[in-house]
LUMVOSE-283331 format. One record per residue (C-alpha): residue number from 1; residue in three letters; x, y, z. Coordinates in steps of 0.02 Angstrom, whole numbers, plus 32768, in hexadecimal, padded with zeros to 4 digits. Layout:
REM residues N
  num  residu    xx    yy    zz
  NUM     ALA     X     Y     Z
...
REM end
This chain:
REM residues 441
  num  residu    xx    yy    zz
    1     UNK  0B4C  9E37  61F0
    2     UNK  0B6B  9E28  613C
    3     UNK  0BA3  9D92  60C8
    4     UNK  0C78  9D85  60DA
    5     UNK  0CF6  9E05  6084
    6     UNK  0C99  9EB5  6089
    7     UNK  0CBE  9EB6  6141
    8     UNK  0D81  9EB3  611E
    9     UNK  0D6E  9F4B  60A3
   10     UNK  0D7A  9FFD  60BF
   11     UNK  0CDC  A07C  60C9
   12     UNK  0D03  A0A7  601A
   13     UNK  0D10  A009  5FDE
   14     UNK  0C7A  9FDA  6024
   15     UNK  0C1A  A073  5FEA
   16     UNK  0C3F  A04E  5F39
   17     UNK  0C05  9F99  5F43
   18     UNK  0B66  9FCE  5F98
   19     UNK  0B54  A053  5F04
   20     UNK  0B38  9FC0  5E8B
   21     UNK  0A8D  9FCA  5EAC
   22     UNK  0A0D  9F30  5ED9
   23     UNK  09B9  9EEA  5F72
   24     UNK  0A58  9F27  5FF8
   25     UNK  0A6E  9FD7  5F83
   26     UNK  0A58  A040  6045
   27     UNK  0A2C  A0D9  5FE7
   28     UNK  0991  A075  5FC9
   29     UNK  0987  A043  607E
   30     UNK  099F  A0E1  60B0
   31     UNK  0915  A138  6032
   32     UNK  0893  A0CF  6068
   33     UNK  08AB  A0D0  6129
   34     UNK  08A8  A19B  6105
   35     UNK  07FC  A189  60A2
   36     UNK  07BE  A11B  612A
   37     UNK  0806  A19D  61BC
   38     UNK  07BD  A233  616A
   39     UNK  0703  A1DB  613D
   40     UNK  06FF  A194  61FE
   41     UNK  0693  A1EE  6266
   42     UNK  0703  A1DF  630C
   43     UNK  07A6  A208  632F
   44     UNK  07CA  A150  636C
   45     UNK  0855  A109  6334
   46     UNK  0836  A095  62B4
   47     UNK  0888  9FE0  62B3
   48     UNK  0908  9FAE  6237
   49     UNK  0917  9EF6  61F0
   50     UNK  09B6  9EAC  6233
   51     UNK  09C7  9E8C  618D
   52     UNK  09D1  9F3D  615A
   53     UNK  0A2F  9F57  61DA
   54     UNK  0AB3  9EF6  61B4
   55     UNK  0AD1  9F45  60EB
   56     UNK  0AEC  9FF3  613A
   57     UNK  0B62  9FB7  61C3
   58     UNK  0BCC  9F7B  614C
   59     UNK  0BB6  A017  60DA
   60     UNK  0BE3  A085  616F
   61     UNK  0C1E  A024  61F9
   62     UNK  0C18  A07F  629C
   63     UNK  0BCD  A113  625C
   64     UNK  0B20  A0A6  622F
   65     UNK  0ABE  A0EB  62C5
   66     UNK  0AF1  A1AF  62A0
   67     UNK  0AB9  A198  61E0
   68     UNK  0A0F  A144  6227
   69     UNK  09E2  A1D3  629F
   70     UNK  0A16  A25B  6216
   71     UNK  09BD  A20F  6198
   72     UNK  091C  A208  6220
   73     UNK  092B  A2AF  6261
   74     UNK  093B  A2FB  619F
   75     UNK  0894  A28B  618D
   76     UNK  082A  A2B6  6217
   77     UNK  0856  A377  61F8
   78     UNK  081B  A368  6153
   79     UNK  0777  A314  61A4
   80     UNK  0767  A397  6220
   81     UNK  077B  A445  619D
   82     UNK  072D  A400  610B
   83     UNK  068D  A446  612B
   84     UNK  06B7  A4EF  614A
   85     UNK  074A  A4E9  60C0
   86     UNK  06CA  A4A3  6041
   87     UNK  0752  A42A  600F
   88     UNK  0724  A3A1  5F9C
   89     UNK  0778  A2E9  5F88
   90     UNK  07F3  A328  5F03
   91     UNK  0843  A3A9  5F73
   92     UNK  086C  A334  5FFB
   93     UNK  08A2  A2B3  5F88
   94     UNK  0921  A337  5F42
   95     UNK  0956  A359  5FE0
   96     UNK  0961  A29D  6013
   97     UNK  09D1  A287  5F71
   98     UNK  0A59  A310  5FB2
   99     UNK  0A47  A2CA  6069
  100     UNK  0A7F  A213  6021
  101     UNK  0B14  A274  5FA2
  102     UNK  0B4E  A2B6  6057
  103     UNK  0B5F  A210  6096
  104     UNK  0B9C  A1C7  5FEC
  105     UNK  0C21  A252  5FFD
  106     UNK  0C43  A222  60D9
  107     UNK  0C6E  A16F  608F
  108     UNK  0CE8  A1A9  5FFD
  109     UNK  0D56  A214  6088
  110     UNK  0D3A  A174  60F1
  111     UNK  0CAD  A17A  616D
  112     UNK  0D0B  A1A4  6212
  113     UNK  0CB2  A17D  62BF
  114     UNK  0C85  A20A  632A
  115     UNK  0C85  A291  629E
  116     UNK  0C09  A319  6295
  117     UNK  0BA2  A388  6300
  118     UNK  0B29  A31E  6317
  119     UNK  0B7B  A279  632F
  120     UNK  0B57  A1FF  63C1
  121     UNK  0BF3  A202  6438
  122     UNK  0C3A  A159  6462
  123     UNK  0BF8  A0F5  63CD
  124     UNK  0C5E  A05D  6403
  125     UNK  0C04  A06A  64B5
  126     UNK  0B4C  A062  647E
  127     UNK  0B91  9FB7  6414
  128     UNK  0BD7  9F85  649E
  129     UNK  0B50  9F94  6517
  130     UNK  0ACB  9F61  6497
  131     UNK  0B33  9EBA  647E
  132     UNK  0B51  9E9B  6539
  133     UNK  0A8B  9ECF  6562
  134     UNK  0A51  9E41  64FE
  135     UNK  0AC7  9DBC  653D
  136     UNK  0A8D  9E07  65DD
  137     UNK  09E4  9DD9  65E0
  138     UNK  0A17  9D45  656F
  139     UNK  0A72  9CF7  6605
  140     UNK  0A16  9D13  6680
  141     UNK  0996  9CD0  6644
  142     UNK  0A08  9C29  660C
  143     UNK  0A69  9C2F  66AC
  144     UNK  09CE  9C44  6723
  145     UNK  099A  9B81  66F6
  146     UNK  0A40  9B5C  6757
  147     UNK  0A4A  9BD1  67E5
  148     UNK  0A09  9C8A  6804
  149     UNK  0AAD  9CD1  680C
  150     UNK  0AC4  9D88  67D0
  151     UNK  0B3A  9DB6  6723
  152     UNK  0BD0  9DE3  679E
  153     UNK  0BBD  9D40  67FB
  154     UNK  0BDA  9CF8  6777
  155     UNK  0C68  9D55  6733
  156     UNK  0CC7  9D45  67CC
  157     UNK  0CB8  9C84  67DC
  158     UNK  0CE6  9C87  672E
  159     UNK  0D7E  9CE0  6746
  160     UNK  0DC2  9C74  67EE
  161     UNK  0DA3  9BD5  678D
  162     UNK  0E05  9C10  6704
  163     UNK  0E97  9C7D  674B
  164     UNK  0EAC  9C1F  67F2
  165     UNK  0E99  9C80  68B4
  166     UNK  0E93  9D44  68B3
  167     UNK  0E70  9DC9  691B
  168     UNK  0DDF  9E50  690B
  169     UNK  0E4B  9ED4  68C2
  170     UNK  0E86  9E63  6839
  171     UNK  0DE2  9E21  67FF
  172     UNK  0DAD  9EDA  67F5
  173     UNK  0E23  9EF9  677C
  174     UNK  0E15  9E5F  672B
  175     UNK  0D51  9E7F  6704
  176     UNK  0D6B  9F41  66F4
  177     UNK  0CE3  9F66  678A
  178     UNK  0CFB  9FBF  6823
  179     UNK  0D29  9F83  68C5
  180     UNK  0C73  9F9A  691A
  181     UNK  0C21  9F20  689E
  182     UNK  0C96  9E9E  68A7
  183     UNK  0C9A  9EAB  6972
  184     UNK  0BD1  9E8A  6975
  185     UNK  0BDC  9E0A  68DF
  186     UNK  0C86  9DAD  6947
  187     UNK  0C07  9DCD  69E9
  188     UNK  0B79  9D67  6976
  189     UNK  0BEB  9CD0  6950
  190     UNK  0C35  9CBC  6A09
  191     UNK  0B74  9CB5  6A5F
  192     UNK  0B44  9C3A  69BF
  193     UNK  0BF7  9BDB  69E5
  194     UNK  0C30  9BF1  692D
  195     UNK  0CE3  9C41  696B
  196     UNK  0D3B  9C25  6A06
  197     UNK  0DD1  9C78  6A47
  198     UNK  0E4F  9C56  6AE7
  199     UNK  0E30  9CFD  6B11
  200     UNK  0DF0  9DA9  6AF7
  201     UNK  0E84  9DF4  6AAF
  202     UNK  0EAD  9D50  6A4B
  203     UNK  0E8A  9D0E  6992
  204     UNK  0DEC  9CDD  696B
  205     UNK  0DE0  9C36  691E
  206     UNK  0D4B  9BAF  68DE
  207     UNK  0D0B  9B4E  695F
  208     UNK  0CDD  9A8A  692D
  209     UNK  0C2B  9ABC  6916
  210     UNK  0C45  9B60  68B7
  211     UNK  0CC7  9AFE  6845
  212     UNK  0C59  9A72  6810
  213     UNK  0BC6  9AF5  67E6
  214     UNK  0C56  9B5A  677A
  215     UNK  0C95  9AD5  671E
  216     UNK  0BE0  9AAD  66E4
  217     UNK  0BB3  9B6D  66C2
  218     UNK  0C64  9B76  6675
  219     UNK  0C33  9AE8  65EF
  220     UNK  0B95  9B45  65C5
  221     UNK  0BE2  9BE3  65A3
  222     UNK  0C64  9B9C  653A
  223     UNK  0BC5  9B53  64D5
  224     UNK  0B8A  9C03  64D4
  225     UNK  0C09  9C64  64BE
  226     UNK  0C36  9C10  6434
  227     UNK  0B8A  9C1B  63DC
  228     UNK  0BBC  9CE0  63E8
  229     UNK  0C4F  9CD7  635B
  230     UNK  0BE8  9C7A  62DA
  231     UNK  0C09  9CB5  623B
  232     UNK  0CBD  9CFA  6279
  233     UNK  0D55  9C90  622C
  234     UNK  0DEB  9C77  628C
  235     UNK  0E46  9CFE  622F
  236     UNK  0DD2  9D77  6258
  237     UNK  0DBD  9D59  6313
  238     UNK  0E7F  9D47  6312
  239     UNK  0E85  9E15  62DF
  240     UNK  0DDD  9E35  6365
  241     UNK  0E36  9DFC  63E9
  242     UNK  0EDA  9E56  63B6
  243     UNK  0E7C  9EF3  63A0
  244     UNK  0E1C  9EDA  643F
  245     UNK  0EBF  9EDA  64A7
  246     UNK  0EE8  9F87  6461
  247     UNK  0E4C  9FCC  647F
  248     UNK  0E4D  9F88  6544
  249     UNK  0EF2  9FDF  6551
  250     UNK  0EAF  A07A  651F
  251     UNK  0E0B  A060  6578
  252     UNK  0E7C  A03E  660E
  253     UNK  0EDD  A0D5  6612
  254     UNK  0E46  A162  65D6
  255     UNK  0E10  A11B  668E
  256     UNK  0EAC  A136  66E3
  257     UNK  0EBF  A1D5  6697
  258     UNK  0E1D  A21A  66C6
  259     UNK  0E24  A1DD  677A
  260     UNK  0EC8  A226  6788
  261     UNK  0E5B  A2CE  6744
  262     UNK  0DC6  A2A1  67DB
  263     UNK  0E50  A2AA  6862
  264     UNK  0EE1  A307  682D
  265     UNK  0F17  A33A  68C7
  266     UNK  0F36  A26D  68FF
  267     UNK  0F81  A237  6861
  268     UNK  0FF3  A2D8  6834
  269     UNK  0F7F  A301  6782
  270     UNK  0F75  A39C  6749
  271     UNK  0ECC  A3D0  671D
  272     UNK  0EEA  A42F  668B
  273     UNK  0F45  A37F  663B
  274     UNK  0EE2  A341  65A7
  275     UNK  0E91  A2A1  65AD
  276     UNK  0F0D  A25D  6541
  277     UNK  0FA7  A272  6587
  278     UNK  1021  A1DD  65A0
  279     UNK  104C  A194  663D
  280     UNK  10B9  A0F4  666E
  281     UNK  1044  A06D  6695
  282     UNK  1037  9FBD  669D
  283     UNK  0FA7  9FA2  662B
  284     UNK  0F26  9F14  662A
  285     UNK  0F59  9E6B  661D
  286     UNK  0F73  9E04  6581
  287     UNK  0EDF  9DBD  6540
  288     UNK  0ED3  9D14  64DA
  289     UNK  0E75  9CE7  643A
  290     UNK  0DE9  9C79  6475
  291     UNK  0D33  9C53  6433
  292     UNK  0CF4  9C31  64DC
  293     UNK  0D37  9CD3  6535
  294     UNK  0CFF  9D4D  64A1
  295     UNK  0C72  9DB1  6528
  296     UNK  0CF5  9DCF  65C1
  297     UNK  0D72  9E42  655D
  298     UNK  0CDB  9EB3  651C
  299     UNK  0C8F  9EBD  65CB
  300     UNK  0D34  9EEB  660E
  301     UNK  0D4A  9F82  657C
  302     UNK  0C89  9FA9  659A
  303     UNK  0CB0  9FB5  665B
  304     UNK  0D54  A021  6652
  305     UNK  0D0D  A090  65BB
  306     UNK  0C6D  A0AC  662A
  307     UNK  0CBD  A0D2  66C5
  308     UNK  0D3C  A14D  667C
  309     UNK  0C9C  A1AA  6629
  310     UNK  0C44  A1B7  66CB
  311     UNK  0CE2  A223  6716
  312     UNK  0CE4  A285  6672
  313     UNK  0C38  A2AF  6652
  314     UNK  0C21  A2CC  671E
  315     UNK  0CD3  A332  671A
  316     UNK  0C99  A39F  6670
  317     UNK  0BDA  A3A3  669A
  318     UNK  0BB5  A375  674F
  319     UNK  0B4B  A304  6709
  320     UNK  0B3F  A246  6726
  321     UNK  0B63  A1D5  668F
  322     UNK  0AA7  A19B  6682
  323     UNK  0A78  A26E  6688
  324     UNK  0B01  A294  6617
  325     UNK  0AC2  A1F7  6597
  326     UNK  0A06  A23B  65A6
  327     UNK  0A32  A2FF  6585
  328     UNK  0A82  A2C0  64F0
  329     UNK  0A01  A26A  64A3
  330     UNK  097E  A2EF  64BE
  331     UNK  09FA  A36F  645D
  332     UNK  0A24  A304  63CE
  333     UNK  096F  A322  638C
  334     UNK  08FA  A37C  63EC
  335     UNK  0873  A39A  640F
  336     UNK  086F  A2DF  6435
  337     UNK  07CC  A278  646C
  338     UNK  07DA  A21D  651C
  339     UNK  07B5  A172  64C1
  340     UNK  083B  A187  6447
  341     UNK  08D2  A1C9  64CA
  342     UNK  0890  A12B  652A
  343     UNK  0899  A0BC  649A
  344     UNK  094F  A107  647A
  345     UNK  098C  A104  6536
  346     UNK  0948  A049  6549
  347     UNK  0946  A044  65ED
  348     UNK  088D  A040  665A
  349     UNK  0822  A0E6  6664
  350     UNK  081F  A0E7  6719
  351     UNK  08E3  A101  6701
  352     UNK  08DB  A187  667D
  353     UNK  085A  A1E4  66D1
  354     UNK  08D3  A1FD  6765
  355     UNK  0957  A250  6700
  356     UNK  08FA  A2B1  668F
  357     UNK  08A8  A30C  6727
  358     UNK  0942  A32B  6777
  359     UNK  0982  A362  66C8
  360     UNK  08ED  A3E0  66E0
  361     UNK  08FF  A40E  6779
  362     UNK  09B9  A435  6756
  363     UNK  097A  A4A9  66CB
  364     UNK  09C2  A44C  6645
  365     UNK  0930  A408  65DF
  366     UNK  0886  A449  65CB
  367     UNK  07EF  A3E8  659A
  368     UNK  0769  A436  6535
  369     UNK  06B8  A3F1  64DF
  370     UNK  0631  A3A8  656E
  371     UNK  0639  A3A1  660D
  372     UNK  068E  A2E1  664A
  373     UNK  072C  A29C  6618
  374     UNK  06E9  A226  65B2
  375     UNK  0697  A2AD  653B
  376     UNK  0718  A32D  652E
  377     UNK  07B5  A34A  64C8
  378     UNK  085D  A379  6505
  379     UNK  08F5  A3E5  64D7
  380     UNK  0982  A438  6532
  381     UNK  0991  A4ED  6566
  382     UNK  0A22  A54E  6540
  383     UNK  0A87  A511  65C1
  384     UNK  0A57  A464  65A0
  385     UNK  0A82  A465  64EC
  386     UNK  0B27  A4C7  6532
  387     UNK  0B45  A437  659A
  388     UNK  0B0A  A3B8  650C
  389     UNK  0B96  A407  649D
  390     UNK  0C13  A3DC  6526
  391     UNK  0BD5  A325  653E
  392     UNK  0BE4  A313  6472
  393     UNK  0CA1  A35D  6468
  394     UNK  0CCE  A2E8  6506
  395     UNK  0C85  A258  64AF
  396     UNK  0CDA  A26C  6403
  397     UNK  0D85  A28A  6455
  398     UNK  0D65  A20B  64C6
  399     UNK  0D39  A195  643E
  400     UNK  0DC8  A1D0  63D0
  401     UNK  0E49  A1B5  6447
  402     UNK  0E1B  A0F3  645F
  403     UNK  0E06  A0E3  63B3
  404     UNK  0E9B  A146  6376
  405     UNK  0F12  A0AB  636F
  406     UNK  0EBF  A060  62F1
  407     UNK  0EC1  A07F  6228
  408     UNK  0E0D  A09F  61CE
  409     UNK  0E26  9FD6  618E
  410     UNK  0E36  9F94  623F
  411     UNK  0DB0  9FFC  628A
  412     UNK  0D3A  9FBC  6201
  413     UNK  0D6E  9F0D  6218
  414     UNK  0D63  9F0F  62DA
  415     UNK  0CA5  9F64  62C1
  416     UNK  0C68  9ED5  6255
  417     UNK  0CAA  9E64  62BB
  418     UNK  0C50  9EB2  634E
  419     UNK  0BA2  9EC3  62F2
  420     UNK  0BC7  9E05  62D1
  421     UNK  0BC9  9DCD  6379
  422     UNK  0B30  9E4B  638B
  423     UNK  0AB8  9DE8  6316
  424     UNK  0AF3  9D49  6376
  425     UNK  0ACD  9D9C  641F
  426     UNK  0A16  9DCF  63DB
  427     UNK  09F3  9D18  6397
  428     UNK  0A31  9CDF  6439
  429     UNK  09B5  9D32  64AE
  430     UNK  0933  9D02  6428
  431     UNK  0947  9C5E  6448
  432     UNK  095C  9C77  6502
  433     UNK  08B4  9CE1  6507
  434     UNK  085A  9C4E  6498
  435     UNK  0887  9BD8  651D
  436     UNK  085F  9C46  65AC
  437     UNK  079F  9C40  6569
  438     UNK  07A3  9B9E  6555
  439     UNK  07C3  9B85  6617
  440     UNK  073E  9BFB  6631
  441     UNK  06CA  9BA4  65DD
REM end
């Protein structure tokens, strides 16, 4: 992301710089991805140069994705009622000019994440899981020319090569998933001989054969992990990693909090008790500056932030996180296109078709245009848009309350940071996809 010091500066500092005008001026991003959205003929979404990208992350930092899917809807309304509003180009463009004075005016009171009706809860998440997704696919692709061993496999050879002999219930905390996984991914290792143990009940260590093939893995990560802070001095990683801790706290107790909520007649919570509250905790262990361990800390916040949504969202809604993320995409904008909700969702039709019809059959959505998924547009019914309302509030205060202790100048630091390691990610499943053809070939 960006070239050096606007990523240290504050959203109105680095509105005014971006006001300058020129080549990175993002009002003229922003005017001609609205031209483009309103001449389109589909309600795709379109793509956005990294590039691009990049000026109007640092202009408004976490917000970036809300200001791109206002700035689309306002387009593809205009698109849709200028025919029967006889509205000519002027009109819009008027009404483009006050949309970008609104923003202008957001980053002058200091853009703040999670603000407005129609902002995307848990803004940190989807940059989360869009950096982790990549360097997903990235390794296994890269890891799968050593040995087809799954992403948790991994992480939990990983983690007894580095911190020694542990038990289950420790190296579920340690990589913030739940007991289950790590029982069938510890299950994995033993039939493969990666991990041994004296007995059932006892620590789990490396066997010779699982060591040797984690000490070579371990030097290839390093290689890649460090490709992933490119561009990010030691001064800046120094503050990441600082800021990271405070944000795994956090992460850390929103779960504990709303587990305590799930079953408050085992763990003495009152269900009326905020998700906020305080409570005397350990908190997560100390974390250490370090190029080559820059992915493990954001999985871990991704993991813990995930899992406490899940109980929220199921506790508020009765609806699974994956339900609760798709209802809130189809209210953000409707009527919205099955291509384009699958192009937002990213994940595989088969996948989204499943939960949408259960979203139907629940009487939460409707779908309306020709008959087939594929050819119909979807919105929610009044109950759905009462429940999408509920999802939205949950995600802002859930998303406030991690972020709350940090100032506006460490939030916007931390965020550029993030996108940085986000470009790196993307470049590095480039590569890894490049070679992948080449094999196939």
């Amino acid at each position: 992301m960006g070239e050096g010091k606007l990523a240290g500066e504050g959203p109105h500092a680095r509105g005014s710089q971006a006001r300058s005008g020129g080549a990175t001026d993002w009002r003229v991003i922003l005017r001609a991805r609205a031209e483009a959205v309103r001449s389109g003929a589909s309600d795709q979404d379109l793509p956005m140069p990294q590039a691009q990208r990049d000026v109007l992350a640092e202009t408004f930092g976490a917000a970036v994705d809300d200001v791109v899917a206002t700035l689309d809807a306002f387009a593809r309304g205009a698109r849709r009622h200028a025919a029967a509003a006889e509205e000519g180009v002027d009109r819009f463009a008027g009404r483009l000019d006050m949309l970008l004075h609104g923003f202008d005016a957001s980053l002058a009171n200091g853009t703040r994440e999670g603000d407005g009706e129609g902002a995307r809860p848990q803004l940190i998440q989807s940059e989360l899981w869009l950096i982790l997704h990549k360097v997903r696919e990235s390794a296994e692709l890269f890891y799968a020319r050593e040995m087809d061993l799954v992403e948790l496999d991994r992480r939990i050879l990983f983690l007894l090569h580095g911190a020694g002999p542990l038990v289950p219930a420790n190296i579920s905390g340690a990589v913030g998933v739940d007991k289950a996984q790590v029982s069938r991914s510890v299950k994995r290792l033993l039939e493969l001989r990666m991990v041994e143990r004296e007995q059932i009940r006892a620590p789990l260590r490396l066997s010779r054969k699982g060591a040797a093939l984690t000490e070579r893995l371990s030097r290839l990560a390093d290689l890649r992990n460090r490709e992933l802070t490119f561009d990010i001095g030691d001064e800046e990683l120094d503050e990441f990693f600082a800021t990271l801790q405070v944000l795994l706290d956090r992460a850390s107790l929103l779960y504990e909090q709303e587990r305590d909520l799930a079953q408050p007649s085992q763990r003495g919570a009152r269900a009326g008790d905020p998700p906020g509250r305080p409570q005397e905790r350990k908190g997560v262990d100390k974390i250490a500056t370090d190029r080559m361990r820059v992915i493990s800390p954001l999985m871990t916040l991704s993991a813990y932030f995930s899992r406490s949504g899940a109980l929220a969202f199921k506790r508020l809604t009765g609806l699974s996180q994956f339900e609760a993320f798709v209802l809130s995409e189809i209210g953000i904008d409707p009527p919205i296109s099955w291509g384009r909700l699958v192009a937002v969702l990213q994940r595989d039709h088969s996948q989204a078709g499943r939960t949408v019809k259960a979203l139907m059959d629940a009487g939460l959505i409707r779908r309306d245009g020709k008959p087939g998924r594929r050819h119909g547009h979807f919105s929610p019914t009044e109950e759905g848009a009462r429940l999408h309302r509920v999802i939205h509030d949950a995600g802002r205060e859930r998303s406030a309350f991690l972020l709350a202790p940090l100032g506006g100048e460490q939030r916007a630091r931390f965020l550029a940071t993030v996108a940085r390691i986000r470009r790196n990610a993307v470049a590095q499943l480039e590569r890894e996809r490049a070679f992948a053809e080449i094999d196939r070939s």
